[in-house]
N, C-alpha and C positions, 0 to 999 in steps of 0.2 A: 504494500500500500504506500503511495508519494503521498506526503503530505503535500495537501495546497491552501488548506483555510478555506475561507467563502468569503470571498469578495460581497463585501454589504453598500460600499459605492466607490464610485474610480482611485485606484490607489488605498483605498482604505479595506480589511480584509479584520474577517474575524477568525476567532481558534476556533477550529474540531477539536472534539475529541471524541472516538468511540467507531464503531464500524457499525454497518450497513447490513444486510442479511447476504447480500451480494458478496461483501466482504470476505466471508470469512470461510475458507475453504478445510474437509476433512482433513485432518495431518499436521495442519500448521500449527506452531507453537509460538505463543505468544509469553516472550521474558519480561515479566513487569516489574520495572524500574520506577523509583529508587527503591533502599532496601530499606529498613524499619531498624534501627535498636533499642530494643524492648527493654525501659528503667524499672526501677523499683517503683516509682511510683505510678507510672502506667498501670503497671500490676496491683497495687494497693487500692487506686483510685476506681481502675473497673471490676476489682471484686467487691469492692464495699457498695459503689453504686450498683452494681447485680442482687447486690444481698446475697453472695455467697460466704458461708461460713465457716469454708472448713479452714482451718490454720496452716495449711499445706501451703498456702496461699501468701498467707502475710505474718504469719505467726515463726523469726525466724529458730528460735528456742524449740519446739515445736518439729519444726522439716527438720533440724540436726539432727535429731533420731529419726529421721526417715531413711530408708535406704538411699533417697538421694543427698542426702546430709545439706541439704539448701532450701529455701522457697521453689517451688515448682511457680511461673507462669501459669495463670486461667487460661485456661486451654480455651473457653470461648473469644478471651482476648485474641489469643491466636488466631481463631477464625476469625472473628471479627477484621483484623490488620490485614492479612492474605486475602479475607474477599475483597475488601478495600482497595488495596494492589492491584487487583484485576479488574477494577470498572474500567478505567479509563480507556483499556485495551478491548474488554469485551461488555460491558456490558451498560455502557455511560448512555446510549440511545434505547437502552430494551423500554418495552412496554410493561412487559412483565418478567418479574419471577417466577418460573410455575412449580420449581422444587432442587430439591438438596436432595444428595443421595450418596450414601458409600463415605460416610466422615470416618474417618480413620486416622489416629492419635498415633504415630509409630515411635515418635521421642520425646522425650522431655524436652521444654524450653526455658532458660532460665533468665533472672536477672543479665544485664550485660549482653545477650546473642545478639547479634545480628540474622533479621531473617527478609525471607526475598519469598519471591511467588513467580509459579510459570505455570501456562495453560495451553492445552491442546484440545482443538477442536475435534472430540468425536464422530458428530454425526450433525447432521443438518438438511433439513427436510421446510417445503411451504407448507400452510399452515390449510389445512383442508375445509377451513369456516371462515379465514379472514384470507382476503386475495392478496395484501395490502401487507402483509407480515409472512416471518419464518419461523420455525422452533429452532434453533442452535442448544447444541449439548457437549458442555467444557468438563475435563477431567483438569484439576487445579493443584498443586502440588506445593506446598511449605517448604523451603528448604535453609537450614544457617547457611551460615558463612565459609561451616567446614565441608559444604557439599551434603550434607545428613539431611534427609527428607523428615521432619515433624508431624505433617500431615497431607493426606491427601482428600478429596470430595470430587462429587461430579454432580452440574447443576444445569440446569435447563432454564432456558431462556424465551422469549417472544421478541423476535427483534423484525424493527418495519423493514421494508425494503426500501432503497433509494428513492429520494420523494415523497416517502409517505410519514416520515418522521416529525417528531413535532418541531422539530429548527427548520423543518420544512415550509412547513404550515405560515 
């Protein structure tokens, strides 16, 4: 995909961001930049706002006798930052979200990582009640800094086709 913006009057152009249903073809992997390092209090601030309470969390006396002898990162944080990561790329024009599927936790994440997110397009099909949109379906993958994958999901989309989008409109 070239970027080009949208011209909104002579010399003057506005930012895209996000693909098209035309966009986005089976196989392609999309690397979502920048990466994330995940503080302490990231981690403190979205477990307390969640109302989560287990001290795995934020309790650091607590995790020391935990097999991972640290604070474990809210794993929802985690997904919350990685889907994050990947609008811009996939999913900044969809309609809708139609579902999450296959979330899978494979590492820990701690205080101080660095994490990153990549996505690949599985499947992609028009949408057999709206002429006007497509279903697109991403497999999305967490990974640090040392290359360790944290987590993976795969989620489905409703995205318009060119012209039909609301920056269209």
């Amino acid at each position: 995909m070239v970027y080009q913006g949208k011209e909104i009057a002579p010399n003057r152009y506005r930012e895209e961001i996000g693909r098209y249903y035309e966009d986005f073809n089976v196989g392609d992997i999309y690397e979502h930049r920048p990466g994330r390092t995940i503080s302490e209090a990231d981690n403190a601030w979205f477990t307390l706002l969640t109302m989560n309470t287990h001290p795995l969390h934020f309790d650091a006396e607590y995790a020391s006798k935990s097999e991972f002898g640290k604070p474990l990162v809210n794993s929802a944080l985690t997904l919350s930052i990685v889907a994050g990561m990947s609008v811009s790329d996939t999913s900044q024009k969809a309609i809708a979200n139609l579902g999450w599927t296959d979330i899978k936790l494979t590492a820990p994440v701690f205080h101080g990582d660095t994490i990153y997110a990549e996505s690949e397009v599985l499947d992609k099909r028009e949408s057999s009640s709206r002429p006007t949109q497509g279903v697109v379906k991403i497999r999305t993958a967490g990974t640090k800094a040392d290359g360790t994958v944290f987590m993976t999901y795969e989620r489905t989309m409703l995205i318009p086709k060119r012209g039909h989008g609301v920056d269209d409109l």
